[in-house]
Phi, psi and omega in degrees: 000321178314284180333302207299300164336299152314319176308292174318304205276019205241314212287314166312313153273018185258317190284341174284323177298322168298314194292295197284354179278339232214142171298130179299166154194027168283348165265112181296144176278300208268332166305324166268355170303306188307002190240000167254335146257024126328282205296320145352289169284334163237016160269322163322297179328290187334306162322299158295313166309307189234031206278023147242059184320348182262350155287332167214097208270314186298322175310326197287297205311308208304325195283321206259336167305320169317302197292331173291318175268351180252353200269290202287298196312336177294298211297338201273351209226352132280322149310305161341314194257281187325309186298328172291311198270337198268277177304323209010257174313353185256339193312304182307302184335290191305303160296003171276319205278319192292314197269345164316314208286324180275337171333302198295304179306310176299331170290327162306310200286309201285253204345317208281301176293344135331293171334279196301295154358276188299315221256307190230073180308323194282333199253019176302314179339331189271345149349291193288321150313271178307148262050308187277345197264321161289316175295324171264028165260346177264346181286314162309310180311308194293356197291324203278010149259006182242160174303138185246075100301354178256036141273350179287341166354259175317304188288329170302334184252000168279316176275299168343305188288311158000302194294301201316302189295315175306318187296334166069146188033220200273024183279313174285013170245015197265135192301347175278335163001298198243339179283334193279265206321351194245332176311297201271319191298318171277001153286320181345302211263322196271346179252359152320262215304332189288282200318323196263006180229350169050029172270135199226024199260152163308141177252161173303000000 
């Protein structure tokens, strides 16, 4: 029983070693352009909604927080199908391996806007910059399984948010704040993962 156990766990680690040797390739190029026109669409909302965000701070929250959950969910249920058809026997690995690399940043991204939200209300303006600044440190992470042009990625959502945090107080809560830089950033990245995998294929 022992033997069988060692085996198991032997066998467990050669596919995990494999899953970090081998390019993800459950991210779809055209899902994720739709989740940069996701944003697109809800930096529009923002406008008729909210277009005075610092005043009406839970509406701000509501569109983009929404738009962040309909964004992971499309990309998580696709990934799903895609990582099965791709990947095939390696597929549990491999999306195990995709959400480590991004966890950390998304769980950060939720508490810090928690934080602020309850604690520190004068300083939300910073809300959208960290957010993009967060996001391209999970972008940085996921690079040592992507192709790597998509540190230009990862740098794109590093300087934006920069820029965002420069611009200061309610100037960084203007919906192009977050529709240009997440708009323009996930074609960035979608049109990475088409060229640089040299796929033209239908997505699940």
């Amino acid at each position: 029983m022992k033997d069988l156990h060692k085996a198991i766990d032997d066998i467990s680690n050669i596919r995990r070693q494999m899953a970090r040797s081998t390019e993800f390739r459950g991210y779809g190029p055209a899902t994720l352009a739709g989740t940069g026109a996701f944003a697109v669409i809800a930096a529009s909302l923002q406008s008729f909604l909210a277009p005075d965000p610092t005043n009406r701070i839970r509406a701000y929250l509501t569109i983009w927080i929404w738009t962040a959950f309909l964004s992971a969910g499309l990309i998580a249920v696709q990934m799903h199908a895609r990582t099965r058809r791709i990947h095939s026997g390696l597929a549990d690995e491999m999306i195990r391996m995709a959400v480590e690399q991004f966890l950390p940043s998304a769980v950060a991204g939720f508490f810090l806007t928690l934080v602020l939200i309850r604690f520190v209300p004068s300083a939300q303006w910073m809300l959208p910059g960290l957010w993009q600044i967060i996001f391209s440190l999970g972008v940085f992470s996921s690079c040592r399984f992507l192709p790597r042009p998509m540190l230009a990625a990862g740098a794109w959502y590093l300087l934006t948010g920069l820029m965002c945090i420069a611009l200061g107080g309610g100037h960084a809560l203007s919906p192009w704040a977050m529709g240009i830089p997440f708009g323009v950033g996930q074609l960035l990245v979608a049109g990475i993962l088409l060229f640089t995998t040299g796929e033209a294929e239908n997505e699940s």
